[in-house]
N, CA, C and O atoms as a printed pandas DataFrame, in Angstrom:
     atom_number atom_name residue_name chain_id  residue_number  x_coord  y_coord  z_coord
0              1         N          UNK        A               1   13.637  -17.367   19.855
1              2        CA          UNK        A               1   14.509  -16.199   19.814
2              3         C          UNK        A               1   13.756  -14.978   20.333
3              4         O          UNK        A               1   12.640  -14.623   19.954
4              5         N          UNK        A               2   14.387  -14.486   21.093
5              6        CA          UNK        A               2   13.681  -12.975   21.778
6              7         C          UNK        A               2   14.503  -11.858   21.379
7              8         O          UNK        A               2   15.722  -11.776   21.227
8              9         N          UNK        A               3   13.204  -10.681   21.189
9             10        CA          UNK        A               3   14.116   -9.133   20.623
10            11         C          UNK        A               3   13.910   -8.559   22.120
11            12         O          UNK        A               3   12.957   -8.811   22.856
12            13         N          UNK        A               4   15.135   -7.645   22.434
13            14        CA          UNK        A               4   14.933   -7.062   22.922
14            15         C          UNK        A               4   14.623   -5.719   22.547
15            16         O          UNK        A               4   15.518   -5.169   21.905
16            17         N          UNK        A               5   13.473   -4.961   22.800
17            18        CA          UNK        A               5   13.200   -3.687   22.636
18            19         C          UNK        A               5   14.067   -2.466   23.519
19            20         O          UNK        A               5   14.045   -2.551   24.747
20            21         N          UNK        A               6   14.780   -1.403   22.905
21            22        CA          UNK        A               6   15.098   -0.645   23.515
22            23         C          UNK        A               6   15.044    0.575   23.238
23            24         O          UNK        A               6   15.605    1.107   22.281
24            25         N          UNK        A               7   14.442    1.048   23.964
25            26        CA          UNK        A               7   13.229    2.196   24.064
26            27         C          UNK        A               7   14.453    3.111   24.892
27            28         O          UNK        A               7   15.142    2.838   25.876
28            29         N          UNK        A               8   14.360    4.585   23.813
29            30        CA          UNK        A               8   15.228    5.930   24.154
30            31         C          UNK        A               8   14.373    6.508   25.052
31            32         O          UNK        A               8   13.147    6.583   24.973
32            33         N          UNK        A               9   15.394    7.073   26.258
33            34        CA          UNK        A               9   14.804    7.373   27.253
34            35         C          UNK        A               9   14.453    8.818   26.866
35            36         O          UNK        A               9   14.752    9.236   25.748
36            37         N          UNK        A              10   13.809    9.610   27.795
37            38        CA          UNK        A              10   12.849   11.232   27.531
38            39         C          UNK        A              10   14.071   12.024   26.732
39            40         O          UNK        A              10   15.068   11.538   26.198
40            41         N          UNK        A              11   13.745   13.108   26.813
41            42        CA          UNK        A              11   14.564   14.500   26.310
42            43         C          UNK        A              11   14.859   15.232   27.204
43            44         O          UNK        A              11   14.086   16.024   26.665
44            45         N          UNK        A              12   15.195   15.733   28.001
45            46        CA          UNK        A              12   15.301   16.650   28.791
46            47         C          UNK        A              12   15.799   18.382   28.281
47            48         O          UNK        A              12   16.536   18.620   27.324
48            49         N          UNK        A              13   15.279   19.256   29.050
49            50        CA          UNK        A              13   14.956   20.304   28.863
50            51         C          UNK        A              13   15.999   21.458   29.443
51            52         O          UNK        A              13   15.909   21.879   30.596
52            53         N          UNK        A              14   16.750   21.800   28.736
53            54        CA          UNK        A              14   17.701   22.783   29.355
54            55         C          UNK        A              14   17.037   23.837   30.125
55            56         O          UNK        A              14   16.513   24.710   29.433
56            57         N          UNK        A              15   16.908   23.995   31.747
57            58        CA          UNK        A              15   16.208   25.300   32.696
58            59         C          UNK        A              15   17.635   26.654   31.869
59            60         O          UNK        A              15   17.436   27.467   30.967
60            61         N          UNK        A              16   18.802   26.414   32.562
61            62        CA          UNK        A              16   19.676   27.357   32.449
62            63         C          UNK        A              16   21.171   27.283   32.239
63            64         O          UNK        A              16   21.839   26.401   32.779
64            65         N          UNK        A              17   21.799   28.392   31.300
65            66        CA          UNK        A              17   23.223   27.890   30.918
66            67         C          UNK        A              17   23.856   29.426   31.588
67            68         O          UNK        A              17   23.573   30.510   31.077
68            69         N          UNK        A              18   24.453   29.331   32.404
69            70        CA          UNK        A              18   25.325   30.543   33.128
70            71         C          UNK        A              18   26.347   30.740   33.182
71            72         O          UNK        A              18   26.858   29.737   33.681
72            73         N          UNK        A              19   27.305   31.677   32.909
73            74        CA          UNK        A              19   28.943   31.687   33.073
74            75         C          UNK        A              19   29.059   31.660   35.015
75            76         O          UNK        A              19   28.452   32.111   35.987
76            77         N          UNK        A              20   29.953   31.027   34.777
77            78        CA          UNK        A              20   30.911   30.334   36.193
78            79         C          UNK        A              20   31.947   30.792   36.067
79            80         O          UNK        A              20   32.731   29.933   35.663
80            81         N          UNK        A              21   32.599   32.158   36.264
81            82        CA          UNK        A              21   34.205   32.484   36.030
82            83         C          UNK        A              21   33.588   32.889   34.530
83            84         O          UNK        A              21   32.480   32.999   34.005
84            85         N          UNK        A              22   35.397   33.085   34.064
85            86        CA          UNK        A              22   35.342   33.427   33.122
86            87         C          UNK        A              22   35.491   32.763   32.296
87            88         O          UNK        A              22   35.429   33.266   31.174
88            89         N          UNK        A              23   35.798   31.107   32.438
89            90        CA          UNK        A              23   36.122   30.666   31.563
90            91         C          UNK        A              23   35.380   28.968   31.554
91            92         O          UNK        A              23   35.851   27.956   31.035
92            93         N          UNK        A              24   34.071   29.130   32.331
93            94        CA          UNK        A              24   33.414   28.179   32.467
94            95         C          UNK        A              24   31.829   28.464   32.120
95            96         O          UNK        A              24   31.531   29.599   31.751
96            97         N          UNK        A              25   30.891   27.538   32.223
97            98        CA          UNK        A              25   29.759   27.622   32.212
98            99         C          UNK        A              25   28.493   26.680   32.899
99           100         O          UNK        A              25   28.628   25.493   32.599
100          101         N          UNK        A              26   27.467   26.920   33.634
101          102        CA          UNK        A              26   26.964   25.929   34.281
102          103         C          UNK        A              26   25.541   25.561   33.355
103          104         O          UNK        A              26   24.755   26.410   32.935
104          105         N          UNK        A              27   25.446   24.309   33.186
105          106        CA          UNK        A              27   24.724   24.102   32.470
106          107         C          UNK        A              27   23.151   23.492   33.573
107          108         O          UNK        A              27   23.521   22.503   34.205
108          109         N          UNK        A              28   22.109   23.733   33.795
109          110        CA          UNK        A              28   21.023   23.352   34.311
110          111         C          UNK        A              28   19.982   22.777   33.357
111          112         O          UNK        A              28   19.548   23.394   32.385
112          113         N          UNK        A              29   19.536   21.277   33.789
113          114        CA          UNK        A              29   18.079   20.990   33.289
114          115         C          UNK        A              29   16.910   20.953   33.927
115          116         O          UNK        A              29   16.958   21.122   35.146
116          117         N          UNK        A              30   15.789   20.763   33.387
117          118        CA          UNK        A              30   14.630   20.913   34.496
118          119         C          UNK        A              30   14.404   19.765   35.459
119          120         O          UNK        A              30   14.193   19.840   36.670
120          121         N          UNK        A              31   14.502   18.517   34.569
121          122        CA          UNK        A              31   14.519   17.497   35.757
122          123         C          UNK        A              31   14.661   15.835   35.369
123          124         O          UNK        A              31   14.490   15.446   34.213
124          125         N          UNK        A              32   14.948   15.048   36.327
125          126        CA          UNK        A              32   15.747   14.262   35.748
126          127         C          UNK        A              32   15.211   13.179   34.884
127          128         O          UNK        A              32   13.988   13.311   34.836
128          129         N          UNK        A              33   15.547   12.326   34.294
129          130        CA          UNK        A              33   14.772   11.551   33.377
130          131         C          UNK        A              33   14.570   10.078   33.846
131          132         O          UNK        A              33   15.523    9.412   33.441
132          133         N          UNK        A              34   13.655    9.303   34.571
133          134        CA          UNK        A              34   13.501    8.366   35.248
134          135         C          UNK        A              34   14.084    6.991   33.979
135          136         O          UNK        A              34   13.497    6.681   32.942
136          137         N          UNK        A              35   14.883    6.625   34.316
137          138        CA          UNK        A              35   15.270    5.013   33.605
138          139         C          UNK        A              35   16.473    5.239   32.838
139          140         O          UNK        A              35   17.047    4.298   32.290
140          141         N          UNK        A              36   17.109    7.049   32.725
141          142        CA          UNK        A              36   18.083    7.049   31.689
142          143         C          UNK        A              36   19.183    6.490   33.039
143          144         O          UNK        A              36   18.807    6.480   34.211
144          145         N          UNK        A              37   20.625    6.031   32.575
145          146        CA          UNK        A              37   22.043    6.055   33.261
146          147         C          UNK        A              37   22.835    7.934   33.172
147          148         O          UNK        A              37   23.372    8.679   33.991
148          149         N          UNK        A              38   22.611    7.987   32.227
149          150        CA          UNK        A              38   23.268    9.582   32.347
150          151         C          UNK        A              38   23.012   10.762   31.431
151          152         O          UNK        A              38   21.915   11.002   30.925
152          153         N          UNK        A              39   23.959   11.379   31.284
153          154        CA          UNK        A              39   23.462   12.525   30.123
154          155         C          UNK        A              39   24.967   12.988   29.366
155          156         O          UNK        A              39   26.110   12.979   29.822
156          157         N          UNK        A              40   24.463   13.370   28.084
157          158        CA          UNK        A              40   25.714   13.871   26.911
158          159         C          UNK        A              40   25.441   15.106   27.208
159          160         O          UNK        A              40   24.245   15.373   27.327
160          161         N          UNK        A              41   26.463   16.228   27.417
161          162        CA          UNK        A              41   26.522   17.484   27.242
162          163         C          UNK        A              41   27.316   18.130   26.128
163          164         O          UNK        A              41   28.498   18.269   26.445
164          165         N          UNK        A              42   26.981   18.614   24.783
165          166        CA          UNK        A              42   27.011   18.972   23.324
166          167         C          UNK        A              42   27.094   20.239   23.135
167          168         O          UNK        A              42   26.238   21.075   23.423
168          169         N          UNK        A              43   28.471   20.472   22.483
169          170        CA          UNK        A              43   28.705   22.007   22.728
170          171         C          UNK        A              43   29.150   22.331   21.616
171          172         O          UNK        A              43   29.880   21.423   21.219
172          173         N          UNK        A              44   29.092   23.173   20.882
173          174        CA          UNK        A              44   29.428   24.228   19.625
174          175         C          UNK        A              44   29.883   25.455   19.587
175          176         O          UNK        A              44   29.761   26.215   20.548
176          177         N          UNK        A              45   30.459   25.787   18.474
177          178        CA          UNK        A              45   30.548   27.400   18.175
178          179         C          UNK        A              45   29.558   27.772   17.568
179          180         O          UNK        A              45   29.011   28.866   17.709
180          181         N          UNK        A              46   29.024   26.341   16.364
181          182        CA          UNK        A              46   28.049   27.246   15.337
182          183         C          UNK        A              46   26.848   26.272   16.010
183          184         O          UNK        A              46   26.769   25.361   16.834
184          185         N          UNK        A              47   25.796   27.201   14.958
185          186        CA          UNK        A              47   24.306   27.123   15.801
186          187         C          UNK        A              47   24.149   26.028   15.763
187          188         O          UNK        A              47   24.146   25.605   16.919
188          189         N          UNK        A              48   23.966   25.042   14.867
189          190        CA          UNK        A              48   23.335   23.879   14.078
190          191         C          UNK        A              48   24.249   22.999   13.460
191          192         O          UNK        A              48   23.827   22.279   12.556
192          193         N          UNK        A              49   25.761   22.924   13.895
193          194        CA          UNK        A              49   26.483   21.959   13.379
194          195         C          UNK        A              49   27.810   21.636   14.498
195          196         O          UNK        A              49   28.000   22.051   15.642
196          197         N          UNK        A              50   28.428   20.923   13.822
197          198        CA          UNK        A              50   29.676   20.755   14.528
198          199         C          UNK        A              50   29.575   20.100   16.307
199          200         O          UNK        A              50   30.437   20.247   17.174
200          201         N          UNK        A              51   28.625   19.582   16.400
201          202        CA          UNK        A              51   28.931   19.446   18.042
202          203         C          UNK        A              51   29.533   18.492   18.213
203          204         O          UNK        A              51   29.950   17.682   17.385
204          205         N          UNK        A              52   29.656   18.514   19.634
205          206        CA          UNK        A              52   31.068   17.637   20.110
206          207         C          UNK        A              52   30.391   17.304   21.289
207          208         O          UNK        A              52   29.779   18.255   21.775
208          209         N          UNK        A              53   30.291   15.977   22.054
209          210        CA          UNK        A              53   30.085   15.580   23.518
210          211         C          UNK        A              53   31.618   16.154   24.261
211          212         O          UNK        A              53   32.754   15.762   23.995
212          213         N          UNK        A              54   31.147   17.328   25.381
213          214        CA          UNK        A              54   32.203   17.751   25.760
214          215         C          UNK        A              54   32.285   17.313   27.028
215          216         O          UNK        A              54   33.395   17.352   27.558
216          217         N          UNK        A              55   30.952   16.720   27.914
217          218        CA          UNK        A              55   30.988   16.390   29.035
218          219         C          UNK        A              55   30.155   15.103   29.074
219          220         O          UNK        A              55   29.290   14.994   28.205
220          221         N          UNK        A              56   30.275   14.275   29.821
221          222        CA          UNK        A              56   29.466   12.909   30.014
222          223         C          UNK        A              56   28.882   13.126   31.625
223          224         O          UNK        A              56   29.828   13.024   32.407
224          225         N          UNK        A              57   27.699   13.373   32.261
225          226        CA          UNK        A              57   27.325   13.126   33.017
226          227         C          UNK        A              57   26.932   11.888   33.859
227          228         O          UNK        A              57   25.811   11.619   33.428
228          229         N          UNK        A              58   27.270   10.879   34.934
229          230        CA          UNK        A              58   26.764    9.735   34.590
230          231         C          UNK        A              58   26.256    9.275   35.491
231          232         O          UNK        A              58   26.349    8.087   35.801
232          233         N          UNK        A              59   25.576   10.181   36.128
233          234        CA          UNK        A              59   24.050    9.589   37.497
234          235         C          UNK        A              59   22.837   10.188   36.698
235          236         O          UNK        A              59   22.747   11.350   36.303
236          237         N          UNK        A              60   21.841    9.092   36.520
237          238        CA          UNK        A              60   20.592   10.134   36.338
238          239         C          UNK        A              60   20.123   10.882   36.981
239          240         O          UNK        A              60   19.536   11.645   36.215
240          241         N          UNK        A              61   19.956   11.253   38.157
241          242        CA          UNK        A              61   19.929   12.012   39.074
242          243         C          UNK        A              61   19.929   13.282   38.755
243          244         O          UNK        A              61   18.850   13.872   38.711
244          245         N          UNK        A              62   21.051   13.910   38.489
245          246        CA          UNK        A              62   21.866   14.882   38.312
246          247         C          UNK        A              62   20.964   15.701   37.607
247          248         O          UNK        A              62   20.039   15.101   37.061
248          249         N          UNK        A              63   21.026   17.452   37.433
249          250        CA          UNK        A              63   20.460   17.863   37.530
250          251         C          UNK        A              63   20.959   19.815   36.681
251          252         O          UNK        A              63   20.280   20.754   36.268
252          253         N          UNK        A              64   22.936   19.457   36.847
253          254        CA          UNK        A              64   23.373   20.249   36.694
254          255         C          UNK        A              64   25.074   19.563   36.331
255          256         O          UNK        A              64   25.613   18.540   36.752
256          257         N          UNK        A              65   25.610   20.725   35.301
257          258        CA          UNK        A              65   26.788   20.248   35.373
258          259         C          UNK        A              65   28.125   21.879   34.420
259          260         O          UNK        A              65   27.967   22.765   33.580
260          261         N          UNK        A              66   29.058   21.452   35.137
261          262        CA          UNK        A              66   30.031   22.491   34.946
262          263         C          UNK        A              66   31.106   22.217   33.784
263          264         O          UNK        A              66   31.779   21.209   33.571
264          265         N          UNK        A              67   31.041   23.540   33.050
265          266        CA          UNK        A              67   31.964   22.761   31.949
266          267         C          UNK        A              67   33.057   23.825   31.917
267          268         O          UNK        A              67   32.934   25.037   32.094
268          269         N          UNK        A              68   34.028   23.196   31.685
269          270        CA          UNK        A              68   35.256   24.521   32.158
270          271         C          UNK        A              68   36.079   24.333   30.844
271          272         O          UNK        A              68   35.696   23.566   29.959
272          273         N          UNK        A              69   37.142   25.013   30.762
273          274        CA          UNK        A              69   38.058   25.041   29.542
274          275         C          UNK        A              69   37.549   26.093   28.380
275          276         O          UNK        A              69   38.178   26.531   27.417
276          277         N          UNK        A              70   36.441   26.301   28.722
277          278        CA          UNK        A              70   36.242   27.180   27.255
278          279         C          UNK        A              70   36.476   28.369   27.091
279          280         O          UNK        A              70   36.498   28.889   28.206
280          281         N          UNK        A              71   36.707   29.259   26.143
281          282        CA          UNK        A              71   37.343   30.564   25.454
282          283         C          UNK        A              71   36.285   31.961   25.636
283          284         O          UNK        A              71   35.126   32.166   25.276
284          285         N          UNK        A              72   37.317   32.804   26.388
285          286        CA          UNK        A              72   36.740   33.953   27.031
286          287         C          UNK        A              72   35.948   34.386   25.676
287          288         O          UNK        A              72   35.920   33.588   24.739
288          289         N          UNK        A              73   35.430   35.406   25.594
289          290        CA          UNK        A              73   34.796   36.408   23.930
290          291         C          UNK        A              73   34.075   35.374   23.148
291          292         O          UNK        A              73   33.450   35.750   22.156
292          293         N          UNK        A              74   34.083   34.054   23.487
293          294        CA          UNK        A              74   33.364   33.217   22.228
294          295         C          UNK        A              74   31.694   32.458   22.389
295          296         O          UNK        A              74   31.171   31.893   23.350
296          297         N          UNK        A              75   31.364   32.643   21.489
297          298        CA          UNK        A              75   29.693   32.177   21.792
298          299         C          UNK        A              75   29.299   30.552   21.562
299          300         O          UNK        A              75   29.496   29.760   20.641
300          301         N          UNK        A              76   28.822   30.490   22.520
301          302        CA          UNK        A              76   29.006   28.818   22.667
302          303         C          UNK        A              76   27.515   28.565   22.186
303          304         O          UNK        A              76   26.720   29.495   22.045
304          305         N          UNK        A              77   27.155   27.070   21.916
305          306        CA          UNK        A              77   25.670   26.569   22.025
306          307         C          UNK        A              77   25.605   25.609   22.404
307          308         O          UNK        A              77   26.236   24.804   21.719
308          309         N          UNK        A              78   25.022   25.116   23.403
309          310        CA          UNK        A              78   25.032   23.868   23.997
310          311         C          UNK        A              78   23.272   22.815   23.951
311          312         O          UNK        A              78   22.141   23.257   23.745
312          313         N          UNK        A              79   23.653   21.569   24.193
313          314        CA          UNK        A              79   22.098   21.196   24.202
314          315         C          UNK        A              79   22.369   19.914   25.109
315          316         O          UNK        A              79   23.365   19.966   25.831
316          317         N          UNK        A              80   21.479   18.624   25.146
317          318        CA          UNK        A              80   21.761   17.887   26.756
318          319         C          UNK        A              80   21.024   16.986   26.048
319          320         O          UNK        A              80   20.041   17.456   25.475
320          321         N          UNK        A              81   21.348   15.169   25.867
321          322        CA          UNK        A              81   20.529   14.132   25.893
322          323         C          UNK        A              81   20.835   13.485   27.107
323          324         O          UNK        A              81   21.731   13.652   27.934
324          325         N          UNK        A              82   19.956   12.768   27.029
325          326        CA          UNK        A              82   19.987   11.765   28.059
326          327         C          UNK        A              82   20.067   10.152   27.179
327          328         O          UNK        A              82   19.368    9.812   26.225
328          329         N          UNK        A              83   21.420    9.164   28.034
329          330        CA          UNK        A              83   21.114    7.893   27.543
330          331         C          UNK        A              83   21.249    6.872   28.817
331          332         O          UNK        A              83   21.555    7.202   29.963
332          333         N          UNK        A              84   20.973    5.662   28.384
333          334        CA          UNK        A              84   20.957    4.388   29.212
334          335         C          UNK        A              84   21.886    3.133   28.507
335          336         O          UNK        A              84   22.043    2.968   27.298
336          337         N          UNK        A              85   22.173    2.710   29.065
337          338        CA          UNK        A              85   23.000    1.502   29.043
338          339         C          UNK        A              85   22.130   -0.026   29.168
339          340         O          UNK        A              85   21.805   -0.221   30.339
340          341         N          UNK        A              86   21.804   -0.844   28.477
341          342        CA          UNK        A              86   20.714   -1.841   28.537
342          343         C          UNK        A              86   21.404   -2.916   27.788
343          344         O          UNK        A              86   21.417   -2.942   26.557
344          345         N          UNK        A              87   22.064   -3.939   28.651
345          346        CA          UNK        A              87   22.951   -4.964   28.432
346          347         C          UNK        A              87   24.248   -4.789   27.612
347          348         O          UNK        A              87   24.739   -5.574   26.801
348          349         N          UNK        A              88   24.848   -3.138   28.153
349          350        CA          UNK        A              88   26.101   -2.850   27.975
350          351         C          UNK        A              88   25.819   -2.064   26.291
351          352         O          UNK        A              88   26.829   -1.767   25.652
352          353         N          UNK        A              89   24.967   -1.886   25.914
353          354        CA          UNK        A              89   24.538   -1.180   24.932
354          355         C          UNK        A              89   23.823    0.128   25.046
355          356         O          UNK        A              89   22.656    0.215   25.427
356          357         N          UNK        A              90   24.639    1.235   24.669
357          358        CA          UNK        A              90   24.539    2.476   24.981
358          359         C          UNK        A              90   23.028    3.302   24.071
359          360         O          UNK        A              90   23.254    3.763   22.953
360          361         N          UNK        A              91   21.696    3.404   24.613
361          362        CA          UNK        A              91   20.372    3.748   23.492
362          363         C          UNK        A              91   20.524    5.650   23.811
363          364         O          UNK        A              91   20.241    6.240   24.854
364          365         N          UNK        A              92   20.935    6.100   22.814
365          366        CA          UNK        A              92   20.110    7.696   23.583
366          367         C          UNK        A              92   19.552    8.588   22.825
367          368         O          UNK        A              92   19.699    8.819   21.625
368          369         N          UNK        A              93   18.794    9.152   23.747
369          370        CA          UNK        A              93   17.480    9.810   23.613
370          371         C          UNK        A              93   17.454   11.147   22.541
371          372         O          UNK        A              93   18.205   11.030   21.573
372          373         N          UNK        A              94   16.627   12.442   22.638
373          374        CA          UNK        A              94   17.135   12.989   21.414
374          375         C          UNK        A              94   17.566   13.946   22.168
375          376         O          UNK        A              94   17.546   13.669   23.368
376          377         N          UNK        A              95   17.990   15.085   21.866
377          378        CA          UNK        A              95   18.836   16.024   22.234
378          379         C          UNK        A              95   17.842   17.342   22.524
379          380         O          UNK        A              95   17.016   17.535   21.632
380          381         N          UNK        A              96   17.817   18.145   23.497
381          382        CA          UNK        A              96   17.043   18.950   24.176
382          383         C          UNK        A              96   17.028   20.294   23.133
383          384         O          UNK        A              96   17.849   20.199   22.220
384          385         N          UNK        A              97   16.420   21.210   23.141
385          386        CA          UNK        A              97   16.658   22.130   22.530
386          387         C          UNK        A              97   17.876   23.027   22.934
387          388         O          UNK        A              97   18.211   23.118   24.116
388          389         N          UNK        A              98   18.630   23.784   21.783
389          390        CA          UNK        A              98   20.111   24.391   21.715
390          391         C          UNK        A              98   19.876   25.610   22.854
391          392         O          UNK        A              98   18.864   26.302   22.751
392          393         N          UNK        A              99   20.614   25.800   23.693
393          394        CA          UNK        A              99   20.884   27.132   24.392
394          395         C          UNK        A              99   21.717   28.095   24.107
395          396         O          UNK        A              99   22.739   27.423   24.239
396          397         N          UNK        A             100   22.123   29.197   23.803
397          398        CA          UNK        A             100   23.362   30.006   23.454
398          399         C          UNK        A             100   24.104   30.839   24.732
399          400         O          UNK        A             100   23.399   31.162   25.688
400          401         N          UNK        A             101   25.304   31.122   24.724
401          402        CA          UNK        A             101   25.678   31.543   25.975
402          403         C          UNK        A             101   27.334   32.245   25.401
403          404         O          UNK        A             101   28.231   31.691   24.767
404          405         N          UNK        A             102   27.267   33.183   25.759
405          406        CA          UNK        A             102   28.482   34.359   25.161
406          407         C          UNK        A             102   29.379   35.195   26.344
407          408         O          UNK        A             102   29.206   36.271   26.916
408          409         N          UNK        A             103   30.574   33.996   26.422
409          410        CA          UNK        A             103   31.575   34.008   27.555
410          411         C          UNK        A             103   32.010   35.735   27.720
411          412         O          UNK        A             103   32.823   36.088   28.575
């Protein structure tokens, strides 16, 4: 019988979170994470609770991503994992540190 080990890919590092319009925001990381499939993008009102995967990124590659729909006057917090897919089983990594950003 064999285990397979599955090992969470890096963390990645939020560079920058910018308003796009008024009712969007661009989210930037520093760089990409070699072996993950994609990335969760995790967004809040409050600092330290409540998040929600609001966007699924799904090239590792990627580098940047746009999140639209959200509410003019309100203060968002966002943060970024990265995961992989390893025989259809989703492993992911831990979650980057929180950014704040006030539409």
């Amino acid at each position: 019988q064999t285990s397979v080990t599955l090992s969470k890919p890096g963390r990645p590092a939020i560079k920058s979170v910018k308003k796009k319009g008024k009712k969007a925001i661009t989210v930037k990381w520093k760089k990409a994470i070699y072996g993950a499939t994609g990335y969760h993008i995790a967004i809040s009102t409050k600092k330290n609770k409540s998040f929600k995967i609001k966007k699924t990124v799904a090239k590792w590659y990627s580098l940047s991503t746009i999140i639209k729909g959200l509410k003019k006057g309100k203060t968002y917090y966002i943060k970024v994992r990265a995961y992989k897919k390893v025989n259809g089983v989703r492993v992911t990594g831990n979650y980057s540190k929180v950014k704040k950003i006030k539409l």
